[in-house]
C-alpha positions as CSV (number, residue, x, y, z in Angstrom):
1,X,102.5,73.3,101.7
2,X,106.2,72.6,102.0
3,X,107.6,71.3,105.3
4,X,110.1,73.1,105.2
5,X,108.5,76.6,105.5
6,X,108.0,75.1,109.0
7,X,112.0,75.9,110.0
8,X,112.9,79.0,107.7
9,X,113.5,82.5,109.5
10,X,110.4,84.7,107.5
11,X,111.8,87.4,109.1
12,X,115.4,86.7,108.2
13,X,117.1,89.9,106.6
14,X,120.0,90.4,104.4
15,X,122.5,92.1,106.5
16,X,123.0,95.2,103.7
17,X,119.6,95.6,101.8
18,X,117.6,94.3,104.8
19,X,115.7,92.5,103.1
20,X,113.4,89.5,104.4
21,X,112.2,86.7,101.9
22,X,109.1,88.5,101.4
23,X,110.2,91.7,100.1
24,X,113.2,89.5,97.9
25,X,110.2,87.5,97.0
26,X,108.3,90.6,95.9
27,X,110.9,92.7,94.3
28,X,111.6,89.6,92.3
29,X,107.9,89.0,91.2
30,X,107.4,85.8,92.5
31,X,104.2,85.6,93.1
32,X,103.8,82.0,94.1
33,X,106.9,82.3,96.7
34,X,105.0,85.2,97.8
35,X,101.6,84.0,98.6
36,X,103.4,81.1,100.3
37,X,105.3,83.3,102.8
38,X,102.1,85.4,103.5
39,X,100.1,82.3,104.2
40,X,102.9,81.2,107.3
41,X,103.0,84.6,108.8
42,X,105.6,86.7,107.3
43,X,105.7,90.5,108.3
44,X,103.6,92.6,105.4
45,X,104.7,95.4,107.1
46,X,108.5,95.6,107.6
47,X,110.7,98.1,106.0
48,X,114.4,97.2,104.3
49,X,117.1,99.4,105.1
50,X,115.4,102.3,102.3
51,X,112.1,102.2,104.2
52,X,110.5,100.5,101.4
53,X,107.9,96.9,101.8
54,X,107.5,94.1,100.2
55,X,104.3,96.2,98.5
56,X,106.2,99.1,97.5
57,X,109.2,96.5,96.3
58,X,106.8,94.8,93.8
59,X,105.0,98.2,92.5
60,X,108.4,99.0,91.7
61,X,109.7,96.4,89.8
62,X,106.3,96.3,87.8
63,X,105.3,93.3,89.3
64,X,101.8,92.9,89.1
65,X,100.9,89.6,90.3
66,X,102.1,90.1,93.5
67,X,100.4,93.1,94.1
């Protein structure tokens, strides 16, 4: 794993959407970046500013690996 996951906010969130990396991660369908964020802890459960999570961001965008 990178080092660098280490120092990065997981539960960072994008000051409009609030968004963390996961839910970006998922919405995107990044599966890899996904698994990788899970793995050091971030929050499966947190809601962006619609109420939606990273699971209901990736059945949204079709995004099957990730789910």
């Amino acid at each position: 794993m990178n080092t660098w996951i280490r120092y990065a906010d997981l539960e960072w969130r994008h000051p409009v959407s609030g968004r963390t990396p996961l839910m970006q991660a998922a919405a995107a369908g990044d599966a890899k970046a996904a698994e990788v964020l899970c793995k050091c802890g971030a929050s499966v459960t947190a809601v962006d500013a619609n109420g939606a999570t990273a699971l209901a961001l990736a059945v949204t965008a079709d995004s099957a690996p990730v789910v």
